[in-house]
C-alpha positions as CSV (number, residue, x, y, z in Angstrom):
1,X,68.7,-232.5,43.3
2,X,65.8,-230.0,44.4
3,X,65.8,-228.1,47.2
4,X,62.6,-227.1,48.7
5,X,61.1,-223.6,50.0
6,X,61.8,-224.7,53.7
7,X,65.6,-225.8,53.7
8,X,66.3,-222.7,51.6
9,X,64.6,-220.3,54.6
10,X,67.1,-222.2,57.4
11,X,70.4,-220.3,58.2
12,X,73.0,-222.3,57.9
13,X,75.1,-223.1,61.5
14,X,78.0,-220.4,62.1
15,X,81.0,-221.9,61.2
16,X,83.0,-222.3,64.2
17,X,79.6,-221.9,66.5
18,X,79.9,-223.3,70.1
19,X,75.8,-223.7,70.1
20,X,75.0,-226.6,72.0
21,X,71.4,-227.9,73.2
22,X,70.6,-226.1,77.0
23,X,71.5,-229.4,78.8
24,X,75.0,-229.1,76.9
25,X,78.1,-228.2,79.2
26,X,78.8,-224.8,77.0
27,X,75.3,-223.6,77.7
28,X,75.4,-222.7,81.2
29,X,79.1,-221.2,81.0
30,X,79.0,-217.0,80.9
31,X,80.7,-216.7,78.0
32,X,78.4,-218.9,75.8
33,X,75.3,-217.2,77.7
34,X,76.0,-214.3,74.7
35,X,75.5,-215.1,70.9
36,X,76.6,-213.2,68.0
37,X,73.7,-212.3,65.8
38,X,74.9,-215.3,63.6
39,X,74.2,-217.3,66.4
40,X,70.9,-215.7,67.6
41,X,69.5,-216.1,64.1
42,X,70.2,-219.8,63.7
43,X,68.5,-220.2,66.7
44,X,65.6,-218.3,65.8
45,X,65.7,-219.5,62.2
46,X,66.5,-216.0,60.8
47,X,69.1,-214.3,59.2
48,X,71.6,-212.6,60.7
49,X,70.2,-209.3,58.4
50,X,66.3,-209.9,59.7
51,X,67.8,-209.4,63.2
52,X,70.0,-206.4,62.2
53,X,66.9,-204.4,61.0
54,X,64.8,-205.5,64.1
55,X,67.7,-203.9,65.7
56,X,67.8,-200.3,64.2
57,X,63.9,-200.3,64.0
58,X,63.9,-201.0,67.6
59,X,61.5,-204.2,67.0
60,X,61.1,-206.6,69.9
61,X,63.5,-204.4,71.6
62,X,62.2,-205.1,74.9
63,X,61.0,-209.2,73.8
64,X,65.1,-209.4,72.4
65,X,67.1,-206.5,73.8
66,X,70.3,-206.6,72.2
67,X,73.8,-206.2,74.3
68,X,76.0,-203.6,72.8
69,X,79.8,-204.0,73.8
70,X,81.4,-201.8,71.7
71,X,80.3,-199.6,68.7
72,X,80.1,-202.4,66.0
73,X,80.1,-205.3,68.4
74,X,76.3,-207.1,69.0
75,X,75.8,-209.7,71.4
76,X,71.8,-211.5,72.0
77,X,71.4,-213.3,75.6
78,X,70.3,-217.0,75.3
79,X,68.3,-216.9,77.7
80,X,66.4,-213.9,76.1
81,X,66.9,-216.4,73.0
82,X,65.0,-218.7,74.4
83,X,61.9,-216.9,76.4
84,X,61.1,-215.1,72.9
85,X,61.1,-218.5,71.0
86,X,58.7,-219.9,74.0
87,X,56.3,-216.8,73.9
88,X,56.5,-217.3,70.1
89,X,55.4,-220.5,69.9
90,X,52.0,-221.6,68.6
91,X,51.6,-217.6,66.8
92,X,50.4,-217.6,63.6
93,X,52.1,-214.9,61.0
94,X,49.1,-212.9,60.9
95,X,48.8,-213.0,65.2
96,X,49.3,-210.0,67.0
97,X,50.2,-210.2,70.7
């Protein structure tokens, strides 16, 4: 069976990932208002890595500010999530804001 280009770019879901859509009931709950990076990047269609080296080059670090809650421990805000994929949207990969 082939696989094409596209389905090989999507992250898979996290295993175990609470994600839900925003009219979901885990959504709106604080504790599910912060993502791991898995989660952040399967949102944004990343990988968790792509997100990692945005983090320590400081890119979009005031578009996805990251919340630090220990020395190894990483957390994205949905809602930060979501406004970057909104102001995203319609940008070409060559566009420049």
């Amino acid at each position: 069976m082939a696989v094409s280009i596209e389905e090989e770019m999507v992250p898979e879901k996290p295993a175990g990932s609470t994600l839900r859509s925003s009219t979901g009931s885990a959504a709106g709950s604080p504790a599910h208002d912060l993502l791991t990076r898995k989660e952040a990047a399967y949102l944004l269609r990343l990988r968790p890595n792509t997100l990692a080296v945005w983090a320590v080059k400081g890119r979009f670090e005031k578009e996805l500010p990251i919340i630090r809650l220990g020395r190894n421990l990483i957390r994205y805000r949905r809602s930060d999530i979501e406004r970057f994929i909104e102001s995203r949207a319609g940008l070409l990969p060559g566009d420049v804001e």
